[in-house]
Each structure stands twice: as structure tokens, then as C-alpha cells.
C-alpha positions as CSV (number, residue, x, y, z in Angstrom):
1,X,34.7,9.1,-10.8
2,X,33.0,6.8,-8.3
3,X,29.6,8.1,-9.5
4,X,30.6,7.4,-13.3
5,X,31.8,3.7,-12.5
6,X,28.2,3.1,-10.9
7,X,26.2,4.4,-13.3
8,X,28.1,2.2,-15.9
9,X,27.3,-0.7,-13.5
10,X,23.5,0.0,-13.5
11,X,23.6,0.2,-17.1
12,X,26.0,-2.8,-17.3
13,X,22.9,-4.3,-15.2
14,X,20.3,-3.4,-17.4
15,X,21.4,-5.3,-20.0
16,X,22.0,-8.6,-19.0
17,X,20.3,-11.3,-20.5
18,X,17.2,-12.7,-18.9
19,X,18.9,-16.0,-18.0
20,X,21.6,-14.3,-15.9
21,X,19.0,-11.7,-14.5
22,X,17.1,-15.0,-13.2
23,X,20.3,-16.4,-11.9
24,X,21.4,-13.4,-10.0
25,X,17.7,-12.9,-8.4
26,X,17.6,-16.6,-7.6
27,X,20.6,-16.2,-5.6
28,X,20.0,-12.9,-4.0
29,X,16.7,-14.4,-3.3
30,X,18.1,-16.8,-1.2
31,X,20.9,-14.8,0.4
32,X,17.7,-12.0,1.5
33,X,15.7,-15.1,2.7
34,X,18.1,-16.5,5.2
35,X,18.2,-13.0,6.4
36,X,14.5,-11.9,6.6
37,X,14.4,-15.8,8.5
38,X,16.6,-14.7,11.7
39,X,15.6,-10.9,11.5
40,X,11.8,-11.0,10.6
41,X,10.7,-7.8,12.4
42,X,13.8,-5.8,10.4
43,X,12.7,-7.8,7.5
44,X,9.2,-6.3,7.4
45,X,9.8,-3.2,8.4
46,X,12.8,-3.0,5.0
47,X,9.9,-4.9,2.4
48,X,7.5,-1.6,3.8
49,X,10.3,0.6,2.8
50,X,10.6,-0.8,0.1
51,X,7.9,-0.8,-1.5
52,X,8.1,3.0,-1.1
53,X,11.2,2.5,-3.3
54,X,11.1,0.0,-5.7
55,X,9.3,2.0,-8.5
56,X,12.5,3.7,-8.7
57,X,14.9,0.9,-8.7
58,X,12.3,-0.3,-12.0
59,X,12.6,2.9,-14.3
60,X,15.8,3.9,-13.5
61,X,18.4,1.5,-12.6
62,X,16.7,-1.7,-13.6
63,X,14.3,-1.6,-16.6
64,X,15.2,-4.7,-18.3
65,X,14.5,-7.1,-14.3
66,X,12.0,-5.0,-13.6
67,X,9.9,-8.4,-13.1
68,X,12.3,-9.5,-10.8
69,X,12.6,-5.8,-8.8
70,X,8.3,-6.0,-8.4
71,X,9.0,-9.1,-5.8
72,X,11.8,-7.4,-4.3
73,X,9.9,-6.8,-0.9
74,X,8.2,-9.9,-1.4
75,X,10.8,-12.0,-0.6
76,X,11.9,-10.1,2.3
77,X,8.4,-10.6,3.7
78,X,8.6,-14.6,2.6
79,X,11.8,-15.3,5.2
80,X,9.8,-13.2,8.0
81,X,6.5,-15.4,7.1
82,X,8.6,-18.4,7.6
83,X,10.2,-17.6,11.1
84,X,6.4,-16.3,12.3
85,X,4.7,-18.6,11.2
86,X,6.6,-21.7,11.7
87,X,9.2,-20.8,14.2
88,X,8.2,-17.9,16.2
89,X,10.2,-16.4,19.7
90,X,9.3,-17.0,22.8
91,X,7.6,-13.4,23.5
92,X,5.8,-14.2,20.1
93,X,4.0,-17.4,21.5
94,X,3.6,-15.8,24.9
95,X,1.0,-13.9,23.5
96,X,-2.3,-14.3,21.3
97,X,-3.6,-12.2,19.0
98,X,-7.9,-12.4,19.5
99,X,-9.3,-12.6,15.8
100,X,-11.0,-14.9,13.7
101,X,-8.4,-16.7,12.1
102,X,-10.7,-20.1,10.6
103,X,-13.1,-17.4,9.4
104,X,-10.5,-15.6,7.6
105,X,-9.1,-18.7,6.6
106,X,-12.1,-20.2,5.1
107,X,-13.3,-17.0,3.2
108,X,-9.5,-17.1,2.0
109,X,-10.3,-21.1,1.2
110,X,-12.7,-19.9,-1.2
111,X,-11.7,-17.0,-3.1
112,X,-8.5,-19.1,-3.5
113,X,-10.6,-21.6,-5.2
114,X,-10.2,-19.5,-7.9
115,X,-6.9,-20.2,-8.7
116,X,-7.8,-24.0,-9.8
117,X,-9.8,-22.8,-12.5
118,X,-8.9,-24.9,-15.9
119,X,-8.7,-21.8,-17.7
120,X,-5.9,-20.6,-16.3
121,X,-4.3,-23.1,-17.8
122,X,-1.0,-22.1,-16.0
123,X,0.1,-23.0,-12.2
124,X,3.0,-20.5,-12.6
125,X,-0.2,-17.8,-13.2
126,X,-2.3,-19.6,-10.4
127,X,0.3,-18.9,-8.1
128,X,0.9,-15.6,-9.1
129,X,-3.2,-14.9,-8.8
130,X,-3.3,-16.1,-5.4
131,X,0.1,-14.0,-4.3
132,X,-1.8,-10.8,-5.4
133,X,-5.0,-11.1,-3.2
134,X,-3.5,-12.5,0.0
135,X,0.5,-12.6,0.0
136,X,0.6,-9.1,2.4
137,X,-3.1,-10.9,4.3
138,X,-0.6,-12.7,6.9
139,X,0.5,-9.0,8.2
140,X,-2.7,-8.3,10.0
141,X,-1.5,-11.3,12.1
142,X,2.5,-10.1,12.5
143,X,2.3,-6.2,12.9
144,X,1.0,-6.5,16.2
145,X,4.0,-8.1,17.2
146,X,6.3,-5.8,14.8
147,X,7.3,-3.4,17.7
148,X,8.5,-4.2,21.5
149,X,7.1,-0.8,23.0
150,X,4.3,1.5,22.1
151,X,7.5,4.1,22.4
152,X,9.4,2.3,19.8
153,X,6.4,2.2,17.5
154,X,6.1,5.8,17.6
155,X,9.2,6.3,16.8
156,X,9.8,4.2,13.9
157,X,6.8,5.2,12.3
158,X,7.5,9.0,13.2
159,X,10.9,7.9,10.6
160,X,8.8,6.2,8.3
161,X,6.6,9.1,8.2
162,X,9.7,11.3,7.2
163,X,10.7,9.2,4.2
164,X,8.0,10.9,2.4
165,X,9.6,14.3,2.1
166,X,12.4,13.2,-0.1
167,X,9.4,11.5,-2.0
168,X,7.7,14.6,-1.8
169,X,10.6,16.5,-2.9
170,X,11.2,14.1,-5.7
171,X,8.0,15.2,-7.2
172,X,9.0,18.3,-7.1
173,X,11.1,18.0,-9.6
174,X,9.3,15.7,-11.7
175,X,6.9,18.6,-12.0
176,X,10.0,20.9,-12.9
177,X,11.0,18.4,-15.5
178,X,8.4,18.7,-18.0
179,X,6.5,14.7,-19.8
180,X,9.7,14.6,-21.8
181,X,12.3,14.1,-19.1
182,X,13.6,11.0,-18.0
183,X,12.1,11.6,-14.4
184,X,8.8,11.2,-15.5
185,X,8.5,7.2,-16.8
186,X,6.5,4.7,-16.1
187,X,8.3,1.0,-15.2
188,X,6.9,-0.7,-18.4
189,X,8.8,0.2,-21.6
190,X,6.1,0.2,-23.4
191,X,4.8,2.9,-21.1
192,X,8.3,4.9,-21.5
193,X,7.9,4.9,-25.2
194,X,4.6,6.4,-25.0
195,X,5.2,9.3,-22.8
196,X,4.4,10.6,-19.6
197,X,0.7,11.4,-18.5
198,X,-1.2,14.6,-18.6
199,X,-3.8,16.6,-17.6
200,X,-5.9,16.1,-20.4
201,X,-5.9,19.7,-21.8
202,X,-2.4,19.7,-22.9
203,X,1.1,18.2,-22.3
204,X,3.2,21.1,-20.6
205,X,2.5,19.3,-17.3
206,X,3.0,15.3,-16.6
207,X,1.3,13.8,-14.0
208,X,3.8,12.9,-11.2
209,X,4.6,9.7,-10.6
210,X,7.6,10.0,-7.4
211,X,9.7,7.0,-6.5
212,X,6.7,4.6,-7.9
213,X,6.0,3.2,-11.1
214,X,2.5,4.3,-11.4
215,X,0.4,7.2,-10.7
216,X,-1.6,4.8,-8.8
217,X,1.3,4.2,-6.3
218,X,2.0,7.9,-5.9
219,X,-2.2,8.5,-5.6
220,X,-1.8,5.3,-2.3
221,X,1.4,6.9,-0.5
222,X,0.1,10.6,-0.2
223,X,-3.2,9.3,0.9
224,X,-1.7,6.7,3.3
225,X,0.8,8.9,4.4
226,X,-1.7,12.1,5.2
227,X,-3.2,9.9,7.1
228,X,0.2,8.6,8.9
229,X,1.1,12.2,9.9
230,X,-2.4,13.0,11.1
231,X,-1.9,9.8,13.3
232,X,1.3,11.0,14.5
233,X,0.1,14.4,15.2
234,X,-2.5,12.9,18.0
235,X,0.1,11.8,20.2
236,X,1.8,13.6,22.9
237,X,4.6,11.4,22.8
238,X,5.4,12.6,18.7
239,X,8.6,14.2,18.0
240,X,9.2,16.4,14.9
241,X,5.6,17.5,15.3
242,X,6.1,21.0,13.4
243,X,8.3,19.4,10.6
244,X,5.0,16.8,10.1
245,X,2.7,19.4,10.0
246,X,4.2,22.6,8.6
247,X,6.7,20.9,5.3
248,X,5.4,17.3,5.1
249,X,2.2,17.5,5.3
250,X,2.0,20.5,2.6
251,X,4.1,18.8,0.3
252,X,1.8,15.8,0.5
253,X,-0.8,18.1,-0.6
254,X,0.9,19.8,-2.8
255,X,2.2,16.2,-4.7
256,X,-1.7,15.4,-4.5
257,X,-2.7,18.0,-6.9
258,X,0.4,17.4,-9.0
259,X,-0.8,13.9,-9.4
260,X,-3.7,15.2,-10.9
261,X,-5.9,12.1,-9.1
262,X,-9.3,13.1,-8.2
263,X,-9.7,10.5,-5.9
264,X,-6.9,10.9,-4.0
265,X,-8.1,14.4,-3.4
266,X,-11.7,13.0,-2.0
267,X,-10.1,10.3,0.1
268,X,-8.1,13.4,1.7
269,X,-10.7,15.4,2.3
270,X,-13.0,12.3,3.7
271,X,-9.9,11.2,6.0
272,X,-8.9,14.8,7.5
273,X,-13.0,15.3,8.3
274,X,-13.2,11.9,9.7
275,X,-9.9,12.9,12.1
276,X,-10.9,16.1,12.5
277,X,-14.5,15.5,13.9
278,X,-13.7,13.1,16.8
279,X,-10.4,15.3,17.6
280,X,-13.0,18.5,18.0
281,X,-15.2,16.2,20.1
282,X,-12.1,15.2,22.6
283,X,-12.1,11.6,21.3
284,X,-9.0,11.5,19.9
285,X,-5.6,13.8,20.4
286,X,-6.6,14.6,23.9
287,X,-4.3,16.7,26.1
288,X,-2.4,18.1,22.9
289,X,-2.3,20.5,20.5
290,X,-3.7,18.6,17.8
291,X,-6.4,20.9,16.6
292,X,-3.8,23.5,16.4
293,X,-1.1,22.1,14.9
294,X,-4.2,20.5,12.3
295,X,-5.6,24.1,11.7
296,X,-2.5,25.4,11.4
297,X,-1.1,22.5,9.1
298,X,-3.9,23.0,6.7
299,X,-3.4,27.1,6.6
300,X,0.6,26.2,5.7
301,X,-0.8,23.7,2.9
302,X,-2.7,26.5,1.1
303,X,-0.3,29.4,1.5
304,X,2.3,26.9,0.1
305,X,-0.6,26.2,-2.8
306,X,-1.3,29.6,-3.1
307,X,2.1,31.4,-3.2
308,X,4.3,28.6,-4.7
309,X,2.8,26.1,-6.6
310,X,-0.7,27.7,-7.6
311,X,0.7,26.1,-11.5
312,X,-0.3,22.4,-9.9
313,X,-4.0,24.7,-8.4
314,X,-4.6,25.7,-11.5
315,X,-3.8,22.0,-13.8
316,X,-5.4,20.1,-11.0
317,X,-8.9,22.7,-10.9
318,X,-8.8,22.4,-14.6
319,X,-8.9,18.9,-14.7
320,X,-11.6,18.5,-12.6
321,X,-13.8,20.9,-14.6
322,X,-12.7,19.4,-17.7
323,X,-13.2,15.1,-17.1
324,X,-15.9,13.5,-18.6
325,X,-17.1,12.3,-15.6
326,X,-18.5,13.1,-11.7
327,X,-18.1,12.0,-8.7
328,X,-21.3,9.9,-8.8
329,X,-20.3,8.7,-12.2
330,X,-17.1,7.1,-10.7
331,X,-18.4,6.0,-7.1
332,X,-21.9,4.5,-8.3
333,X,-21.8,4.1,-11.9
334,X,-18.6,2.9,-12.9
335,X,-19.0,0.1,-10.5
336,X,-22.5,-1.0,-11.8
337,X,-21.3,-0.7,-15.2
338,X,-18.8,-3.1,-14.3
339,X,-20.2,-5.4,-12.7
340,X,-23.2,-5.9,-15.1
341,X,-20.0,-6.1,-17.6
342,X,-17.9,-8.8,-15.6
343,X,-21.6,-11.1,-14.8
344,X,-22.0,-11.0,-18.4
345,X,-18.7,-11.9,-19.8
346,X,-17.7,-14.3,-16.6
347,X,-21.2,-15.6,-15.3
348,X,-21.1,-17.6,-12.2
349,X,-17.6,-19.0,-11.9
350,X,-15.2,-16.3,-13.4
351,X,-12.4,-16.8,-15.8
352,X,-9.8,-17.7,-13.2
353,X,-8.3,-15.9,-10.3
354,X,-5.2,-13.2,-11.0
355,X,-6.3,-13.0,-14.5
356,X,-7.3,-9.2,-14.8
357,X,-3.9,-8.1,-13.2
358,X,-1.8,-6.4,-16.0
359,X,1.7,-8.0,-14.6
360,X,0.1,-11.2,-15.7
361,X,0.9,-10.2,-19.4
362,X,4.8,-8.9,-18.4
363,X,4.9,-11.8,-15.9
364,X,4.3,-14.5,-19.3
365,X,6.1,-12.2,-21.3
366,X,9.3,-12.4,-19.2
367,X,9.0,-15.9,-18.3
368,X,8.0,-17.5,-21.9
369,X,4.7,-19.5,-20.4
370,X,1.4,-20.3,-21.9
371,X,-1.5,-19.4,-20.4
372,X,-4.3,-18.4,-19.9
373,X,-7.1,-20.2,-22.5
374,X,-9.4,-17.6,-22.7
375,X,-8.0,-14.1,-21.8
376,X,-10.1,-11.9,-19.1
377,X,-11.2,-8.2,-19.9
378,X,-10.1,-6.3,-17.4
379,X,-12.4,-3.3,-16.5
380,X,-11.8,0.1,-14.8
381,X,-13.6,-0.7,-11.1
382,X,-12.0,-3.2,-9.2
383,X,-15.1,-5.2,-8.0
384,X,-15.9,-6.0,-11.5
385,X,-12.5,-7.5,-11.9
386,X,-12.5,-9.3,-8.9
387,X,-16.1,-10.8,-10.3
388,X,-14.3,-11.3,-13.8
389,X,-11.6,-13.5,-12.0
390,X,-13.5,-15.4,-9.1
391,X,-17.3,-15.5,-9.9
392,X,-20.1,-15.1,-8.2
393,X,-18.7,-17.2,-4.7
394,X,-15.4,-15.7,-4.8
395,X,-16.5,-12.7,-5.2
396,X,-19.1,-13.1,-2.4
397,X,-16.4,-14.4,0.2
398,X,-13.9,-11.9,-1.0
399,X,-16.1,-8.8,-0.1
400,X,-17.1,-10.8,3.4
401,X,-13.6,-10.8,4.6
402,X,-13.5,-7.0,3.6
403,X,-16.0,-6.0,5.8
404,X,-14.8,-8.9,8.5
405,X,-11.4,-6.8,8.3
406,X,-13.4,-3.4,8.6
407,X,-15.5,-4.4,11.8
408,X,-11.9,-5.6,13.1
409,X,-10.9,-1.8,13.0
410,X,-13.8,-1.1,14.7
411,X,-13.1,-3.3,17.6
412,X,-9.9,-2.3,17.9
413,X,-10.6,1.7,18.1
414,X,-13.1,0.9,20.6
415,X,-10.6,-1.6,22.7
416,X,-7.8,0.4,22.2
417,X,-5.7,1.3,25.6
418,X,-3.4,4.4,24.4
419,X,-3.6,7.3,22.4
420,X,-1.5,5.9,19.7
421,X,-4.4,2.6,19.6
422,X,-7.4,4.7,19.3
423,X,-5.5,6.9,16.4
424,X,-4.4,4.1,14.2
425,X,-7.9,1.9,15.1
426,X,-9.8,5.1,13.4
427,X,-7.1,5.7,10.8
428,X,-7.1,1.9,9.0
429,X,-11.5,2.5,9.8
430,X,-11.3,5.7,7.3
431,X,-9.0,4.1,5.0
432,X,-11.4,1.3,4.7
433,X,-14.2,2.6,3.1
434,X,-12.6,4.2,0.2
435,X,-10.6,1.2,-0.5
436,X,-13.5,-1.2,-1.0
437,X,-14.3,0.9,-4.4
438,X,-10.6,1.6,-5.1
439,X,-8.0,-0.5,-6.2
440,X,-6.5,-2.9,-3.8
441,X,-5.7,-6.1,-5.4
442,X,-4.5,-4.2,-8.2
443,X,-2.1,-2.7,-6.6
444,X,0.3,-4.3,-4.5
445,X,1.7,-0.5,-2.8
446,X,-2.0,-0.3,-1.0
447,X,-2.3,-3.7,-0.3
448,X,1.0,-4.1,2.0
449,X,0.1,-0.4,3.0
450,X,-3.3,-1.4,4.3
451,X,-2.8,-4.7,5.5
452,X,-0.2,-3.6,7.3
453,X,-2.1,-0.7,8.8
454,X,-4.5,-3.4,9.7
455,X,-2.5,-5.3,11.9
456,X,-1.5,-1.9,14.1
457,X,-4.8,-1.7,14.5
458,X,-5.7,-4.7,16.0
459,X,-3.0,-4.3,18.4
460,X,-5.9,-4.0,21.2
461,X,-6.4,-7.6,20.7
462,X,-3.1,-8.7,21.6
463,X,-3.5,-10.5,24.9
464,X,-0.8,-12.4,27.2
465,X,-1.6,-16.6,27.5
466,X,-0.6,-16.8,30.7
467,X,0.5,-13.2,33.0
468,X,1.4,-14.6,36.1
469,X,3.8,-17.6,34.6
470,X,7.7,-16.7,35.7
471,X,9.1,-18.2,32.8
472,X,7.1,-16.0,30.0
473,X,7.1,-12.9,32.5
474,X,10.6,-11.7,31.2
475,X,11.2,-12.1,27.5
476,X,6.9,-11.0,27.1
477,X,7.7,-8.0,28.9
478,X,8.6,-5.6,26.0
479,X,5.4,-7.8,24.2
480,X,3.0,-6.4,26.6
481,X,4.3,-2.9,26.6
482,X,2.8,-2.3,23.4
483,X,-0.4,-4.2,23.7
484,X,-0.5,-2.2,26.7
């Protein structure tokens, strides 16, 4: 009975008109506001969840305000931005976090110029342009700060590391299910209507998708995540080792191949080298059984492969042999194609910034607004879009605090001052590279992911104003326990 009266309320839900959606998402915005205000770190730490999450929440129990579910963890960050940034505690401004912030600013300055470009011709889409490339930018600057110990970090993120097996499980059954069943649905309904994805040599297989609403989001967590439990794995201090590394770690692989995305697959294999080689060399993982638990990880991730789900081996090696394209077809020329494409259609100042997004077409759609004058081409590689949107400058400043962010990483492996440090300073390193081909502003699940991976890494950097001062000495205690 109880689970009959909710699903009439979800379906009750999904038909409301747009007017009361608005009206109920206006007020819950403000209730989760005031909130996120007096409980920022609890805030971040639920908009990370959910943006594990809130894929779900769009195809299943909110299709029709699934405009309205895609800022869900945005507005749980917006109350945290407010009490960090304009009213932070007392350990938060007894310490300061050592990076360029008028650099970062400034390149921010001008990529956000591109927002006041007349074409546009909307300041609903400006805003909505400049909320995709930097809205999850002011977490490199809060993350070190998330956690009060280096134990508690390890911890929590040992729990957030766990939330992937029900994800993992999830997909499971969306590969049990078959392209016809409800599990397997995109968010938009125009996507629903059309089917799920397949392999590309027939449709008795779809693509899994897990708790997201894209096969791009499901592609981000199992390469984020691989490279979460690898972390975890290098510290002595880990519990749950053995679960990480014999079931979760497997079925990450495993929900890799049923992805069916190629690239998640390479990104994989480049982070698990680029963790292996510096673990084999005693850099990282020292004094535990990392290499073991890594070889032995690896050996349960193909028996699994091999014995129980050899169906997803065989779609995902038959895909590969079957695409029209290479690996040097997607990492060079795509990318040249595309940006001879966007410097021919956009020139020097780009068509506006946000433009190339595809929520901008659901976001006017739901809203009623005009907009833009002259409607971008988006393309398949992201640097051509960011061209397309922001022109030659933008684009130029947008790439520069890319690599500003990478040599960050850098620093901080080198500074770091624990295990945990160095582990997470060479993780958001590997992640780095692959991302600056891949999409990011695209897609808002690796943005918060990386950004947020960011700021753990520059945790070296976090340094006390004043150590010997009695009156910061207590409440920067648990502060200083983490930058260590």
C-alpha cells in the first residue's frame, strides 16, 4: 500500500503544470538555501551526491521538471557559496589557501566576456552560459576546507566511494532489461521516444546509462570513480579495502564495457598505468599492500569479465572493431576538424557564451524565452564549441586557466604532506589530461566531479595565517589536521 500511494504521488508530480512546478521549486529553492547557508560543508558534500543521483530523479520520478531537477545540486552549492564566500567560520579565515586567485579571476573575467555578446540576445541564456563554465570553479577554493581531519576525509570519501556499487548494480540490470525497458531512458522525452542506445551492430543490447541521464554521465562516474578507489587503495588508513578492490572495482569495469564508451576504456587504462607506475617505483602507496590488492583487483575484474559477463566482452570488442573511426581519428582529428569548423562559422569573437550547450534549447523551451539571434552549431569535440561560443580570446583564456589548474595539481602532489595528499595530487594530474579533449563544460557530472577533485588536491596549499595566535589555536585545530 505505502509503495502504491508513492508511486501515485510521483506520477501525481509529473504532471503538474509548469507554473506550479516553478512555484514548488521556487520555494524548495529557498527552503534548501537557508539550509546549505548554516550547513555549507553538509551542503556540498549532499550537491556531490547528488549529482550522482539526479539522472534518476529526471527519467523516473520527474520527467515533466526535469529542468528544475538539473539545478537540484546547484542550489545546494549556491547557500554553501554564500556562507564561504561572504560569511565564513572562524577556522575558515584562520587559514589561507596559496593559489592564484586574481589570475584565475581575470582569465575567468574574460571567457565571461562572452556572455555579453548581443547575440545572445537573452540575459536569462547569458546567465545560464556563464553557470555552465564556472558555477562548480569556486570548489577548488572550498574543498580544502570541506573536511576537519585527513581521518574524516578518508572516511567520507571511503562512503562516497561505496555509493557506486548500487550504481554499479543498477546497471546491471539495465543490461538485463533489454533498449525497450523503462530502465534504460534518457532524461529528455524526445530521447525516450526514440529509444535506448546501442552498439551499433544491433539492438539486443542498450548502452547503459545507471542513475544518470546520459551515457556521458555514466562514461564520468566509472572513470572518476576507478580512479577514487585506486586512491583509496594507497592508504593505510582505508577501510573496506577488499570490498573496493575485489566487487567495486570489477563492477566499475564491468559497467565500462556495458557503456560501450571507448573513451572511458582509454582514460582507464591511462589512469591505472599512471597509478600503477609511481606505486611500483615506491612513490605512492608506500608501506601497504597496494600492488597486491591492485594486481589482485585487476585479476577479479577479468575473471568476473570472463566467467559472468563475457556478453558486455564480446558487444564492447565488437564495437570497437566495428566504429568508423580510431583512436587517432578521435584524439587528433576530430578536434582539428572542429576547430577549423568553429573558426570558420564563429571567426574571432564567437556566437556567444553557453550557446552550444543542448539544455539551452530545453532551458527556452521550458521557460517560453527568445533567444539566441543566430543559433550556434554545436560540434562533436569540445574545444571547437568552446571556440564557437567565446572566440578566439575566450577561447585562449579558457585553455590558460586549464593548464593553470593542471600545474596546480602538480604543485600539490609535489607539496603534499600525507599519503592521502600525494594520492589525490596525482589522481586530479591524470584526470587532467584526458579532460582537456573530453567533455567538461558539457557536462555538468565531470565538471563538479573535477573541480571538486581539484580542490582536494590543493590541500597542500592550505596554510595557517597566524600558528602561534591563542585565539585561532583552538577552533583552527581540526583545520590544520588536514592540511597537515
Amino acid at each position: 500500500m505505502a509503495f502504491t500511494d508513492m508511486t501515485e504521488t510521483l506520477l501525481l508530480a509529473a504532471t503538474l503544470p509548469k507554473t506550479t512546478l516553478l512555484m514548488i521549486g521556487a520555494a524548495a529553492s529557498v527552503i534548501i538555501v537557508l539550509w546549505s547557508f548554516t550547513h555549507w560543508r553538509a551542503a556540498v558534500k549532499v550537491a556531490l551526491v547528488t549529482a550522482l543521483l539526479e539522472g534518476a530523479i529526471r527519467k523516473w520520478a520527474f520527467p515533466q521538471g526535469q529542468e528544475l531537477v538539473y539545478f537540484l545540486k546547484d542550489v545546494f552549492l549556491f547557500g554553501a557559496y554564500l556562507k564561504f564566500f561572504l560569511s565564513p567560520d572562524l577556522d575558515v579565515r584562520a587559514y589561507r589557501l596559496h593559489l592564484p586567485a586574481f589570475v584565475i579571476v581575470l582569465l575567468c573575467f574574460v571567457v565571461g566576456l562572452g556572455a555579453l555578446n548581443p547575440n545572445i540576445d537573452s540575459p536569462i541564456l547569458s546567465l545560464f552560459g556563464l553557470k555552465v563554465y564556472f558555477y562548480y570553479l569556486p570548489l577548488i577554493f572550498m574543498m580544502p576546507y570541506l573536511f576537519r581531519t585527513e581521518q574524516e576525509m578518508n572516511r567520507q570519501l571511503t562512503w562516497f566511494a561505496l555509493i557506486a556499487l548500487p550504481i554499479c548494480l543498477l546497471g546491471l540490470l539495465q543490461w538485463q532489461a533489454g533498449p525497450t525497458s523503462l530502465l534504460n531512458v534518457y532524461a529528455q522525452r524526445e530521447a525516450m521516444e526514440g529509444g535506448a542506445s546501442g552498439f551499433g551492430f544491433g539492438m539486443e543490447r542498450a548502452r547503459i546509462t545507471g542513475t544518470f541521464s546520459y551515457i556521458t554521465g555514466h562514461t564520468t562516474f566509472v572513470v572518476f570513480f576507478i580512479c577514487l578507489c585506486l586512491v583509496l587503495l594507497t592508504v593505510r588508513e582505508t577501510r573496506w579495502k577488499w570490498l573496493i578492490a575485489g566487487v567495486v572495482l570489477p563492477l566499475l569495469a564491468v559497467n565500462a564495457l556495458m557503456g560501450g564508451s571507448r573513451a572511458a576504456l582509454y582514460v582507464v587504462a591511462f589512469v591505472v598505468a599512471g597509478m600503477a607506475v609511481p606505486a611500483f617505483a615506491g612513490k605512492i602507496g608506500a608501506g601497504t599492500y597496494f600492488k597486491t590488492i591492485l594486481v589482485s583487483a585487476m585479476a577479479a575484474g577479468a575473471l568476473m569479465i570472463s566467467y559472468l559477463f563475457y556478453d558486455a566482452y564480446f558487444h564492447m570488442s565488437v564495437r570497437t572493431k566495428t566504429a568508423g573511426d580510431t583512436f587517432y581519428e578521435r584524439a587528433i582529428e576530430h578536434p582539428y576538424e572542429a576547430m577549423a569548423y568553429a573558426v570558420e562559422k564563429a571567426g574571432f569573437f564567437g556566437y556567444g557564451l553557453g550557446l552550444t550547450h543542448p539544455a539551452t534549447s530545453a532551458l527556452k523551451n521550458f521557460l517560453g524565452i527568445e533567444g539566441p539571434k543566430q543559433q550556434a552549431v554545436g560540434v562533436e569535440a569540445e574545444i571547437g564549441n568552446v571556440w564557437m561560443e567565446v572566440g578566439l580570446f575566450g577561447f585562449v583564456a579558457w585553455y590558460a586557466l586549464r593548464f593553470l589548474l593542471i600545474g596546480l595539481c602538480w604543485c600539490g602532489y609535489v607539496e603534499a604532506r600525507s599519503p592521502l595528499q600525494k594520492s589525490i595530487g596525482l589522481a586530479a594530474l591524470l584526470l587532467s589530461f584526458p579532460f582537456l579533449t573530453m567533455q567538461l563544460v558539457i557536462n555538468h557530472t565531470a565538471a563538479i566531479l573535477l573541480f571538486a577533485l581539484y580542490g582536494l588536491a590543493y590541500l597542500p596549499r592550505l596554510q595557517p595565517l597566524v600558528r602561534s595566535h591563542a585565539r585561532l589555536r583552538q577552533p583552527g585545530r581540526a583545520a590544520r589536521a588536514v592540511a597537515g
